[in-house]
C-alpha positions as CSV (number, residue, x, y, z in Angstrom):
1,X,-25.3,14.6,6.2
2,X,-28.1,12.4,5.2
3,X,-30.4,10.1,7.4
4,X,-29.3,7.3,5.4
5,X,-26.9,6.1,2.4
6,X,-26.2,2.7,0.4
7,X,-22.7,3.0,0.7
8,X,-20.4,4.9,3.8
9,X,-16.8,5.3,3.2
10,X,-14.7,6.0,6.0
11,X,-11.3,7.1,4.8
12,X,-10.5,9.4,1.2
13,X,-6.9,7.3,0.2
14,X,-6.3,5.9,-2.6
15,X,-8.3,2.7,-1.7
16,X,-11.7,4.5,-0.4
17,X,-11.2,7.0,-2.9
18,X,-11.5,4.4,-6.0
19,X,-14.2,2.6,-3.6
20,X,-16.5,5.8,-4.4
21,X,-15.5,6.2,-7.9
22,X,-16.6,1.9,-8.4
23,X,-19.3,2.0,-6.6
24,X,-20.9,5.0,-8.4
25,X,-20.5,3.3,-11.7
26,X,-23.2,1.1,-10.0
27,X,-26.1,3.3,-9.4
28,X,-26.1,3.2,-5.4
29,X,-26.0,6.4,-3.0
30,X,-22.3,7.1,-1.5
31,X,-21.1,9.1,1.4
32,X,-17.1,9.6,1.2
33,X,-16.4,10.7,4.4
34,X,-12.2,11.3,6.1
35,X,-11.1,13.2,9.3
36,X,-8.3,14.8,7.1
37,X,-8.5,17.8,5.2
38,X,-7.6,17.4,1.4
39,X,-5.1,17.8,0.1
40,X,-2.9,16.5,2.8
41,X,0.4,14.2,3.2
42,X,0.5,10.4,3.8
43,X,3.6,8.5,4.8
44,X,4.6,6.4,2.0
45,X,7.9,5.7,-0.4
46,X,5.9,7.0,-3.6
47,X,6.2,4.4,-5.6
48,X,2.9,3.7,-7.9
49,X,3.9,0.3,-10.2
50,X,2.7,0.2,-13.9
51,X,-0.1,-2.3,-12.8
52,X,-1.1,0.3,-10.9
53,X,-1.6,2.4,-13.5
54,X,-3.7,0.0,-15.6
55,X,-6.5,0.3,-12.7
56,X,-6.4,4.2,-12.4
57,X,-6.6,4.3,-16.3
58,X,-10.2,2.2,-15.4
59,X,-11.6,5.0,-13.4
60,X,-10.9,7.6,-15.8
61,X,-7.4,9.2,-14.5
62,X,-4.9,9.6,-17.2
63,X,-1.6,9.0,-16.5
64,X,-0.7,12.4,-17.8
65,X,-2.3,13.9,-15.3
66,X,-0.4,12.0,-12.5
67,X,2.8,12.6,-13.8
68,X,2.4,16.5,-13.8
69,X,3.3,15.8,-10.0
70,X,5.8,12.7,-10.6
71,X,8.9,11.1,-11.9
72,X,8.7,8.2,-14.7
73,X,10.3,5.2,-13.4
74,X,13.0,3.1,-15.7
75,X,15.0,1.0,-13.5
76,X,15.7,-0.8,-9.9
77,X,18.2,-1.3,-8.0
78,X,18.3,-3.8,-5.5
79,X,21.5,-3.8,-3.6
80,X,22.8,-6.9,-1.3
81,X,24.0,-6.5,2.0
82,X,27.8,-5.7,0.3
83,X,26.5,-4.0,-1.8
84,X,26.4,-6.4,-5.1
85,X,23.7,-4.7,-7.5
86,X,20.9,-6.5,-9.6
87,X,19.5,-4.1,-12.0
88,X,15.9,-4.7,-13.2
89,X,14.5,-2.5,-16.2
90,X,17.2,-0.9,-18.3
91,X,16.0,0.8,-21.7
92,X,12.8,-1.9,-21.8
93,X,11.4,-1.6,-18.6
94,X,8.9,-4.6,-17.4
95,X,5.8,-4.9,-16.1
96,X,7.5,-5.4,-12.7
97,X,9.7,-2.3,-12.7
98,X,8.2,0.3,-15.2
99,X,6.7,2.6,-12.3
100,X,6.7,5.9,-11.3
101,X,7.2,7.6,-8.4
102,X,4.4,10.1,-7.3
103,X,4.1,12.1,-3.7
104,X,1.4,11.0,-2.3
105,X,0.0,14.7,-1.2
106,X,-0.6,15.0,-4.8
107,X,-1.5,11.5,-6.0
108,X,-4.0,11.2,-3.3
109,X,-5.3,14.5,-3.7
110,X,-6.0,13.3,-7.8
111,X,-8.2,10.6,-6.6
112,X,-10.1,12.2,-4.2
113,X,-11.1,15.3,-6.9
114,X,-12.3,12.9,-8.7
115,X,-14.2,11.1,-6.0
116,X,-15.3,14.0,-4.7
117,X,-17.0,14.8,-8.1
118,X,-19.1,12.1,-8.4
119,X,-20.4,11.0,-5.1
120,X,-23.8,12.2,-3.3
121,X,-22.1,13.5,-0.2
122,X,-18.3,14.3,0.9
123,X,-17.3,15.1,4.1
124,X,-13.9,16.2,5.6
125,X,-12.8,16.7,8.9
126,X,-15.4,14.5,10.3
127,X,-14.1,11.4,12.4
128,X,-16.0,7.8,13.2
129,X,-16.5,7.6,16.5
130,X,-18.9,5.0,16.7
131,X,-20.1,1.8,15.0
132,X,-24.0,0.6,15.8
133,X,-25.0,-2.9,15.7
134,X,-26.4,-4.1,12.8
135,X,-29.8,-4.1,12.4
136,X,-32.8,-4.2,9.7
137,X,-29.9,-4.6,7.2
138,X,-27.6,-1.8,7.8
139,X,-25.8,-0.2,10.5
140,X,-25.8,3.2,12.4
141,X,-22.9,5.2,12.1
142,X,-22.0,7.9,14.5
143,X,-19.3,11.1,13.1
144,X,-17.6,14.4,14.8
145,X,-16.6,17.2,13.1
146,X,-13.1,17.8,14.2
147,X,-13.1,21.9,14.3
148,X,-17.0,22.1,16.0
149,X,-17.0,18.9,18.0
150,X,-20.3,18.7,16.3
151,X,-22.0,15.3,16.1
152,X,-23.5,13.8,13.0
153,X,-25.2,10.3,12.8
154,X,-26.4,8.3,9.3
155,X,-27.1,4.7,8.6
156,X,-25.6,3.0,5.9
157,X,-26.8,-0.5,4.5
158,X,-22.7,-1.0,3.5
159,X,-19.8,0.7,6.0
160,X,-16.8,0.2,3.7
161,X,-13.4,0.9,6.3
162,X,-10.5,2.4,3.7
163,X,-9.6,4.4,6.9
164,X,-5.8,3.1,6.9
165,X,-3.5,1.2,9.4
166,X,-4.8,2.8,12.1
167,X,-8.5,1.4,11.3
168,X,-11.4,2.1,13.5
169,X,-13.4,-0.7,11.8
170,X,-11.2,-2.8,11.4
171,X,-10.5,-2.4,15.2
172,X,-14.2,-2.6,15.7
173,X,-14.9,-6.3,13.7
174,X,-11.5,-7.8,15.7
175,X,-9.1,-7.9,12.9
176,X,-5.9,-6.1,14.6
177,X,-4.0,-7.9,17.0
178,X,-0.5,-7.1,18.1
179,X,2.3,-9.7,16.8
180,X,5.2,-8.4,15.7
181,X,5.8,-10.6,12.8
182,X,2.3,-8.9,10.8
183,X,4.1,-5.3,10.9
184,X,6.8,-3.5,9.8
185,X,7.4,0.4,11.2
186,X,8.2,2.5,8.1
187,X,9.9,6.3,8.6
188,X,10.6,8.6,5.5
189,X,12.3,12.0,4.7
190,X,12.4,14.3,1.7
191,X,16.0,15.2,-0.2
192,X,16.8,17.8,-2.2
193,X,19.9,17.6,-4.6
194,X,21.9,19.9,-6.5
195,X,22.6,16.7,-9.1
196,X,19.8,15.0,-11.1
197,X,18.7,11.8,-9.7
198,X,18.4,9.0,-12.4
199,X,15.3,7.7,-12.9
200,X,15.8,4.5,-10.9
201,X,14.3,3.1,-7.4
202,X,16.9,2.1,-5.1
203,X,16.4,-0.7,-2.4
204,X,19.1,-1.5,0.1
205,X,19.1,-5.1,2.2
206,X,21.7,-3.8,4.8
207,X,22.4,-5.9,7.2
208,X,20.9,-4.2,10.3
209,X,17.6,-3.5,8.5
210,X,16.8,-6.7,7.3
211,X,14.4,-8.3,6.6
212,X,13.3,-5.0,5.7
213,X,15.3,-2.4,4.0
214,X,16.4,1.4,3.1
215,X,14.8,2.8,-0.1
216,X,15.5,6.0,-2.2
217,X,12.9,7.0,-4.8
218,X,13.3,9.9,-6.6
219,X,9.9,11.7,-7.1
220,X,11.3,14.2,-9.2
221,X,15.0,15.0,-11.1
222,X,16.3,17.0,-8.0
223,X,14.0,15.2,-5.2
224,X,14.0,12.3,-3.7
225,X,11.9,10.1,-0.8
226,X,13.8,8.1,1.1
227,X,13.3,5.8,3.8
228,X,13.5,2.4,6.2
229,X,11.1,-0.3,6.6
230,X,11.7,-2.9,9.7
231,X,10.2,-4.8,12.1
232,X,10.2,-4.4,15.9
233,X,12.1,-7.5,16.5
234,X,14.9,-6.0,13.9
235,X,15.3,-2.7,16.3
236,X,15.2,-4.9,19.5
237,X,18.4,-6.7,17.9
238,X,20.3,-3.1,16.6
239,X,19.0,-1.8,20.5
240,X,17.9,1.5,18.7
241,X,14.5,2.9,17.9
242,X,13.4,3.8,14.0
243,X,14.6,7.4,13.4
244,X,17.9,5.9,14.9
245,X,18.6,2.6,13.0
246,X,17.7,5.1,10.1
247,X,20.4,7.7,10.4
248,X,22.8,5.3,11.3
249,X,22.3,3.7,7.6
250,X,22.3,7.0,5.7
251,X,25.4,7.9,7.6
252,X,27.2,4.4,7.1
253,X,26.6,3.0,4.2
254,X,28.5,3.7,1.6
255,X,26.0,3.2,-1.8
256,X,23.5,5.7,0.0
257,X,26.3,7.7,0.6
258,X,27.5,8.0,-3.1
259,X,23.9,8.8,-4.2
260,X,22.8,11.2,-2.0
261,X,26.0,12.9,-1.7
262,X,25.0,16.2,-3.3
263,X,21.4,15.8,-0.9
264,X,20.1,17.5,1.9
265,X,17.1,16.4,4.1
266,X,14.2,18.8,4.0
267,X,10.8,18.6,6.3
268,X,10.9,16.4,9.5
269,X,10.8,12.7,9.4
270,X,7.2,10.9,8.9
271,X,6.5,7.2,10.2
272,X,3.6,5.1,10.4
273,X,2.8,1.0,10.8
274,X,2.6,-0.7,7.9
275,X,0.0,-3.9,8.8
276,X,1.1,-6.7,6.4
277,X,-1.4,-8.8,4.2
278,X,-0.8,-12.0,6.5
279,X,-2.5,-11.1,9.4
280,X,-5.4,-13.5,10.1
281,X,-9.1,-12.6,10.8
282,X,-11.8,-12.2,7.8
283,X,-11.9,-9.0,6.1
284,X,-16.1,-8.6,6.7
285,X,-18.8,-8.7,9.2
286,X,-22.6,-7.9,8.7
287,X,-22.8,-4.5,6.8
288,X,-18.7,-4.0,6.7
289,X,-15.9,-4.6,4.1
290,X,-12.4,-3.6,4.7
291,X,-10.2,-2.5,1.7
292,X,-6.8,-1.4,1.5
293,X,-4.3,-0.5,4.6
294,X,-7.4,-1.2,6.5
295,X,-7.7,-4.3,5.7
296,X,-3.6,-5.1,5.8
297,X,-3.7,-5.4,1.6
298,X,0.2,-4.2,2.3
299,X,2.7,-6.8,0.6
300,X,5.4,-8.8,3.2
301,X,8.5,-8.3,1.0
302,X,7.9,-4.9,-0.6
303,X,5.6,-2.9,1.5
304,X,4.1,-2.1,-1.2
305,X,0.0,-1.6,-0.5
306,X,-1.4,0.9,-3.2
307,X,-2.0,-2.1,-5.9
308,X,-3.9,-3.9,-3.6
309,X,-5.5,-1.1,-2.2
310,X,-7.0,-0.2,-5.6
311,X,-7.6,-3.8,-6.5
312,X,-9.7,-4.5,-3.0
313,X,-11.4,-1.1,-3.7
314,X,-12.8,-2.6,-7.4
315,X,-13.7,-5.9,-6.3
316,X,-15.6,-4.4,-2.9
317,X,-17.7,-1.9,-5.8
318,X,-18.4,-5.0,-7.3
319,X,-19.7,-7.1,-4.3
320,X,-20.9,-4.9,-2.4
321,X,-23.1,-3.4,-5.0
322,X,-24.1,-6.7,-5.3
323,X,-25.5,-7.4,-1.7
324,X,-27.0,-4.1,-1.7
325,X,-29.1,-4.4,-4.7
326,X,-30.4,-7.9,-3.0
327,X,-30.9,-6.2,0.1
328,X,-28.9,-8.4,1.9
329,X,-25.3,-6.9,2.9
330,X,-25.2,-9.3,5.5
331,X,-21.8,-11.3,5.7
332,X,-23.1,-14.4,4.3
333,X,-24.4,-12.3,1.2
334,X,-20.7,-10.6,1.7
335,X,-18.3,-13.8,1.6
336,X,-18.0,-13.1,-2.4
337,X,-15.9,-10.7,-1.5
338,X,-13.8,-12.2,1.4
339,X,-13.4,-15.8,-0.6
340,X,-11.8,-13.5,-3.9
341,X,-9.3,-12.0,-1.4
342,X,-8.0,-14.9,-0.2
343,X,-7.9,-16.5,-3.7
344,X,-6.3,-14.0,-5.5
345,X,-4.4,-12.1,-3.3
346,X,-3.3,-14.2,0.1
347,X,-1.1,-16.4,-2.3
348,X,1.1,-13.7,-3.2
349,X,0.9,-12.5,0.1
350,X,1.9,-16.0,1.6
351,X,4.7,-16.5,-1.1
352,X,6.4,-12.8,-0.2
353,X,6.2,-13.8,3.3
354,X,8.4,-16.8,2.9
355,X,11.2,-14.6,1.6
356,X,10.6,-12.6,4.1
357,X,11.6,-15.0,6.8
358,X,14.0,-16.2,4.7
359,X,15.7,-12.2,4.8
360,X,15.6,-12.3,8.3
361,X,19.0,-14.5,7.5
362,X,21.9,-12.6,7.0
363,X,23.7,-15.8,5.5
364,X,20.6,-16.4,3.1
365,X,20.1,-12.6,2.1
366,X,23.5,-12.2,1.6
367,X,24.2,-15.4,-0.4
368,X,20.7,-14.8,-2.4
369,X,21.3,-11.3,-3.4
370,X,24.9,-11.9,-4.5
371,X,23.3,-14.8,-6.6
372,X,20.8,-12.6,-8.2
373,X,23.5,-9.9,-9.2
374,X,25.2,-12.2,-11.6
375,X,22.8,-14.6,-12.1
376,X,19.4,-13.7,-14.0
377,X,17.9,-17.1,-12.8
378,X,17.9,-15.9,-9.5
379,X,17.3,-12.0,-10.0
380,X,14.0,-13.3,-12.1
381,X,12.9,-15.2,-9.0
382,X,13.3,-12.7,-6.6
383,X,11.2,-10.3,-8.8
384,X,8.6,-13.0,-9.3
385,X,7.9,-12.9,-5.9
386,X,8.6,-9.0,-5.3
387,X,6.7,-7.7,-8.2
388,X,4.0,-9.8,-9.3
389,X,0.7,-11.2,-7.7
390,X,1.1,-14.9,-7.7
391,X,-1.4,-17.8,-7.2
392,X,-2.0,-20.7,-4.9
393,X,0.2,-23.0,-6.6
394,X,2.5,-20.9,-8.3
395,X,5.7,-22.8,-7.5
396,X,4.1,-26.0,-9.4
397,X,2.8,-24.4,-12.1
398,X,5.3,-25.1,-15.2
399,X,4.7,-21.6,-16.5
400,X,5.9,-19.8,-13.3
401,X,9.5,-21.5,-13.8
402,X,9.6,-21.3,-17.9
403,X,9.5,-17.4,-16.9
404,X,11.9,-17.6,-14.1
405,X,14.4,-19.5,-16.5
406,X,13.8,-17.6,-20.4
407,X,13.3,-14.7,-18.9
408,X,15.9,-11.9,-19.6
């Protein structure tokens, strides 16, 4: 490890990952560094949407190669809480449901080969332990090698934290805090089938999940990830923990039943926090950016955090590079960055919330979901919201309801 770097990257995701790959294309010196050992597993539902795609095609990753390990997408399901479906998709997919479905250990393990192959310096196995103050325009970082217990230290004139829900950084510039209502606990579990799965994401809004829900996503014809998303306050009311709530469902209700009735669960169950993109607190401080999970880029209504993980990743590259060629990566030279987040992507964010709160009905979800499986005025709002980034004033803006109305 170097004395010193432009650019440190704590965390090899998706979103630190396409950090390094950005910030290369920009002539600066980058460390990639992640306490995990590659390739490895990440708790996730596996779904990568086409706009997605249209970012990873940017850094050089065909989609070919991704879906070598995947399962095109061609429809979703969103099922209401008695089970009244609203398909999405068909034979002409749209831009918010033509997806795939990709496990992360191998989708992750894409990005970081190619990050791997372009930056100065990779290291894996090697955790943050501690953050110095910053000074003379960068900051000094202190790492241990898991296996040795060895200690490492570098400076870096930019710390970008892509180091996941869980965040060190983000710990260490105040941005976590612990209210329920800016989480959701997620749990997931691999099944096999003897019977093809169709190419088609389910999402179920039972009524003892919501406002979250149950998922299936097939990653491949005869495998499939499925899961639960809720929050704390959700479990308090169902007085059962996650793994649980979650058997409960897959045991009960009858549409899960039907398509995994040929399944069997194989590995353990995996669960980690999902930190939702309206938590409050900047996303920078002298010499740090936060990007993805780490900076709770995860969308309220979907969970959905890969997009914005990506997105954040690009838009750090080109801020940060920015300060760093100024010399200047102090957080006043930084706000570029912290003002484009909250102007294109905390709108969306704020929007999915609403619906969010409004789930947490079982009167409204029930009534809305109904409404949106026989009524495409309704199914196109919902998916407004769900699968698109929206702006500020999105619900003013004339164009926003010509699509929710002449949409079919």
């Amino acid at each position: 490890m170097k004395e010193q770097y432009d650019v440190v990257i704590v965390g090899a995701g998706p979103s630190g990952a396409s950090a390094a790959l950005y910030f290369k294309r920009t002539n600066v010196k980058v460390l990639l560094v992640d306490k995990a050992i590659f390739p490895r597993d990440k708790v996730c539902g596996d779904g990568i949407p086409l706009k997605t795609f249209n970012l990873i095609e940017e850094l050089g990753i065909q989609e070919g190669d991704l879906f070598n390990h995947g399962y095109k997408i061609q429809q979703l399901r969103v099922y209401s809480p008695h089970n009244k479906i609203t398909v999405y998709g068909n034979i002409h997919p749209d831009a918010s449901t033509k997806s795939g479905c990709i496990p992360r250990l191998n989708f992750d393990n894409i990005l970081f080969e190619h990050a791997t192959s372009v930056v100065d310096d990779f290291y894996v196995g090697f955790r943050l332990i501690k953050i110095g103050d910053y000074t003379d325009g960068g900051r000094e970082l202190v790492f241990k090698e898991l296996k040795t217990e060895k200690i490492y230290t570098t400076r870096a004139n930019l710390l970008v934290g892509a180091d996941g829900a869980n965040s060190l950084v983000a710990r260490y510039i105040g941005l976590r805090h612990h209210v329920d209502k800016d989480y959701f606990d997620g749990l997931r579990r691999y099944f096999e089938s003897s019977r093809e799965f169709y190419p088609s994401i389910h999402l179920f809004y039972d009524l003892r999940t919501i406002p979250g829900y149950v998922w299936i996503f097939p990653v491949s014809p005869y495998k499939a990830n499925v899961g639960i998303m809720t929050t704390k306050q959700t479990l308090k009311q169902q007085g059962k923990n996650l793994k649980e709530l979650f058997i409960e469902v897959l045991e009960t209700n009858a549409a899960i039943q039907d398509i995994l009735r040929d399944s069997r669960p194989v590995g353990r169950f995996r669960g980690a926090p999902l930190v939702l993109g309206t938590l409050p607190g900047k996303r920078i401080a002298d010499g740090i950016l936060l990007i993805g999970d780490a900076a709770g880029f995860i969308n309220p209504i979907t969970g959905g955090g890969i997009y914005y993980g990506i997105l954040s990743a690009k838009y750090a590259a080109i801020f940060g590079s920015e300060a760093i060629k100024t010399l200047d990566t102090s957080v006043k030279s930084l706000q570029k960055y912290e003002s484009w987040w909250r102007k294109t992507i905390l709108p969306g964010f704020y929007y999915s919330d609403w619906l969010k709160r409004k789930f947490e009905s079982p009167k409204f979800i029930t009534w809305f979901l109904n409404q949106c499986s026989k009524n495409r005025f309704f199914a196109n709002f919902f998916i407004s919201i769900y699968g698109r980034p929206l702006s500020k004033f999105a619900f003013v803006h004339p164009k926003f309801w010509y699509q929710i109305f002449f949409q079919r």
